[in-house]
C-alpha positions as CSV (number, residue, x, y, z in Angstrom):
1,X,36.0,-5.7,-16.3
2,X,38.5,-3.3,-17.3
3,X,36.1,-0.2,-17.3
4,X,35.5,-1.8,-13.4
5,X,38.7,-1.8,-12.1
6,X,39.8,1.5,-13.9
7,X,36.9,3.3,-13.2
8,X,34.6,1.7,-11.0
9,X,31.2,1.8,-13.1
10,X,30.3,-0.3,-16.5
11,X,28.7,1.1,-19.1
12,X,26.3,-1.5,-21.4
13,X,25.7,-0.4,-24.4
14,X,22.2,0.1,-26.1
15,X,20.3,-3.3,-26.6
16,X,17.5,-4.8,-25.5
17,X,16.1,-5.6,-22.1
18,X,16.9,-9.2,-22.1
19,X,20.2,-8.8,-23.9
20,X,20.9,-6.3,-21.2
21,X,20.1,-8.9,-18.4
22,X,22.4,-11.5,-20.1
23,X,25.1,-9.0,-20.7
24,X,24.6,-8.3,-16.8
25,X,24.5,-12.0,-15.6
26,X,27.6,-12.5,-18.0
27,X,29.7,-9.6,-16.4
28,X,28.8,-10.8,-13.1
29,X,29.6,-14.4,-13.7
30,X,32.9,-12.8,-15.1
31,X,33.8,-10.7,-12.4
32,X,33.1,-13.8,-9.8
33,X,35.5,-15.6,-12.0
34,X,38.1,-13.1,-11.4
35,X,37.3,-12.4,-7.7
36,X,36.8,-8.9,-8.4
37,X,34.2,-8.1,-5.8
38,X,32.3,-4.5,-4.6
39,X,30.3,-4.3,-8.1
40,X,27.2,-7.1,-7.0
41,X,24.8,-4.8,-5.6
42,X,25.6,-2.2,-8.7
43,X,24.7,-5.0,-11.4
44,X,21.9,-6.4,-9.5
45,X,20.3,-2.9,-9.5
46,X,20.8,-2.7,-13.3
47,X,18.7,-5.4,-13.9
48,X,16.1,-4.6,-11.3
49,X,16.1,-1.5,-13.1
50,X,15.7,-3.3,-16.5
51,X,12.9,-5.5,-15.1
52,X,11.2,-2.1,-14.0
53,X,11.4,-0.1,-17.2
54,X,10.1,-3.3,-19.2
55,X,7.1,-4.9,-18.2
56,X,5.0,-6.9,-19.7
57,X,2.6,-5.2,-22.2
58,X,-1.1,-3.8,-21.0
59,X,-2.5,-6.2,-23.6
60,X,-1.9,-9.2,-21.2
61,X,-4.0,-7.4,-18.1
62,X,-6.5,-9.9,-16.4
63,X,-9.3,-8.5,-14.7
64,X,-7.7,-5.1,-14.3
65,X,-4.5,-6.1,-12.4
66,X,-1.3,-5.3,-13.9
67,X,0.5,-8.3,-16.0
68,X,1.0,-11.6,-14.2
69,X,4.3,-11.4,-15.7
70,X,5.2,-8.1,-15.3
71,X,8.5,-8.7,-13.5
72,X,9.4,-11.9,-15.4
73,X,8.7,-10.4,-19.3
74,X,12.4,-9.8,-20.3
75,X,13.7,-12.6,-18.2
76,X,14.4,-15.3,-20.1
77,X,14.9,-19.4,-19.1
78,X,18.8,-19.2,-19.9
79,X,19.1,-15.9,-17.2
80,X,17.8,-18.4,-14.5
81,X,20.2,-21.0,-15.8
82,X,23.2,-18.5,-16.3
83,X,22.7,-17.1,-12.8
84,X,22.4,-20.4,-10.4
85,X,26.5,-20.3,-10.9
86,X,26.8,-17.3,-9.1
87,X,27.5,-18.2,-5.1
88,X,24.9,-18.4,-2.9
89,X,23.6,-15.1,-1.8
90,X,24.7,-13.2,-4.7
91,X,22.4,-10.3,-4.9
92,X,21.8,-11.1,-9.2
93,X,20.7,-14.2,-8.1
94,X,18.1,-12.8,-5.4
95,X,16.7,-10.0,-7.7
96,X,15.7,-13.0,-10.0
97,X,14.2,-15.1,-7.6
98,X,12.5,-11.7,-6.6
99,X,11.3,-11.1,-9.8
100,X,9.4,-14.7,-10.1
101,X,7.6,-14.0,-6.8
102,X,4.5,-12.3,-8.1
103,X,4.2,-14.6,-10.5
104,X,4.3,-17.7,-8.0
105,X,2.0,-16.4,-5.4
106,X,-0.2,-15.2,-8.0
107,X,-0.8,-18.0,-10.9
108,X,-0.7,-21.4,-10.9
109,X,1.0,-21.9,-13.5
110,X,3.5,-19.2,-13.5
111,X,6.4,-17.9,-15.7
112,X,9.6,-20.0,-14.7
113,X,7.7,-22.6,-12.4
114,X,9.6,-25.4,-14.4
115,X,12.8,-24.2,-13.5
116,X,11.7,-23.5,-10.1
117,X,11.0,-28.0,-10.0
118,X,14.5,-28.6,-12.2
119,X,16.9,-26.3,-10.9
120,X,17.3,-26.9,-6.7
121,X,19.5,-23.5,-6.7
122,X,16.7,-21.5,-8.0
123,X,14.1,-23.3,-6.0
124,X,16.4,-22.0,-3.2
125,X,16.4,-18.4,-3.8
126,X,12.7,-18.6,-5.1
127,X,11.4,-19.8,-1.6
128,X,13.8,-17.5,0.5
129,X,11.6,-14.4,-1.8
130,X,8.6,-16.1,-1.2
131,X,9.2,-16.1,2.8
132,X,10.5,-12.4,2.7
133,X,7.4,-11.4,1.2
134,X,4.7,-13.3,2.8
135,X,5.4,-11.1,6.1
136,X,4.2,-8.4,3.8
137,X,1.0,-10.2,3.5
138,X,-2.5,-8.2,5.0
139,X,-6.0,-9.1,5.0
140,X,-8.7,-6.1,5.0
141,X,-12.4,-7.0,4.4
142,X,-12.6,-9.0,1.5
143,X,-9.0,-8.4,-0.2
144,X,-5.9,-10.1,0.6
145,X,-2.7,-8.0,-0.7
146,X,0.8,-8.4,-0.4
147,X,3.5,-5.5,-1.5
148,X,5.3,-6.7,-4.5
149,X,9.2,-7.1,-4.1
150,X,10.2,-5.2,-6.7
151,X,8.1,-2.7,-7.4
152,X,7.4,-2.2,-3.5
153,X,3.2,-1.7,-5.2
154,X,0.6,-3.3,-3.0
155,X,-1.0,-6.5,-5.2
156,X,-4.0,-8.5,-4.5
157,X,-3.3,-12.1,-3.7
158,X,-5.5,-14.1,-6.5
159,X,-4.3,-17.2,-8.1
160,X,-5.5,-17.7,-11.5
C-alpha cells in the first residue's frame, strides 16, 4: 500500500503465477479496505497479464484447439472465493469471471463450474462475461466462433 500511495505503482516480487494472482487479489482486497482507490484497473491488468503469460500446458490440447483451460490454469478455487468480497463491479472481479468464460461456453464440465452453482457473486459476474461475449458470437459455413475475452483470439464454439 505504501509503495501505492508514495509512488503510485506496486512492485510483486518473483513467485509464481498463482501466488501472483493471490498476492494481487490480497492487495486489492487491502487497498478496498483502506479506501484507497485509482489502482483497480492497474491490478486487474496484472493478473490478466499473469493469466496470459501462463496458460495451460500444450499437453492438454483436444482436437487441436488450444487448452480448455487456458485462461483458468493458474487460477485457483480460493482466487474466486478471495475476490467475491471485492464490491460489485470491481474490475479483479470481472477479469476472473472473464477468464472462466471460455471454459463455460466451451466444456460441460468446466474449470470453476462448482463455484459458479455455490458462490451467487461469482455466478453474477460469470453470466454478465458470458452476455458480453456472446454478441461476439458468428456463424460461417459449418463453424461457430466467438472471440475469446481475454485473449481477444477467435475460438470455435464446441462443447466437450
Amino acid at each position: 500500500i505504501v509503495q501505492w500511495v508514495c509512488l503510485s505503482r506496486v512492485v510483486f516480487g518473483e513467485c509464481t503465477p498463482e501466488e501472483s494472482i493471490t498476492t494481487a487479489i490480497e492487495f486489492a482486497r487491502l487497498a478496498d479496505m483502506c479506501r484507497i482507490t485509482s489502482m483497480e484497473s492497474l491490478i486487474a491488468e496484472h493478473i490478466k497479464a499473469t493469466i496470459l503469460a501462463n496458460p495451460a500446458l500444450e499437453g492438454s490440447m483436444s482436437d487441436n484447439w488450444r487448452a480448455l483451460d487456458t485462461n483458468t490454469y493458474c487460477l485457483t478455487s480460493q482466487h474466486i472465493t478471495l475476490v467475491v468480497s471485492l464490491p460489485k463491479g470491481y474490475p479483479v472481479r470481472a477479469i476472473l469471471a472473464t477468464a472462466t468464460v471460455e471454459g463455460c461456453l466451451r466444456r460441460h464440465n468446466y474449470k470453476f463450474e462448482r463455484e459458479a452453482s455455490r458462490v451467487p457473486e461469482f455466478s453474477v459476474d460469470l453470466l454478465k462475461a458470458v452476455r458480453a461475449t456472446i454478441e461476439s458470437i458468428t456463424i460461417e459455413y459449418n463453424a461457430t466462433t466467438f472471440e475469446d475475452p481475454i485473449s481477444r483470439v477467435r475460438l470455435g464454439l464446441r462443447r466437450t
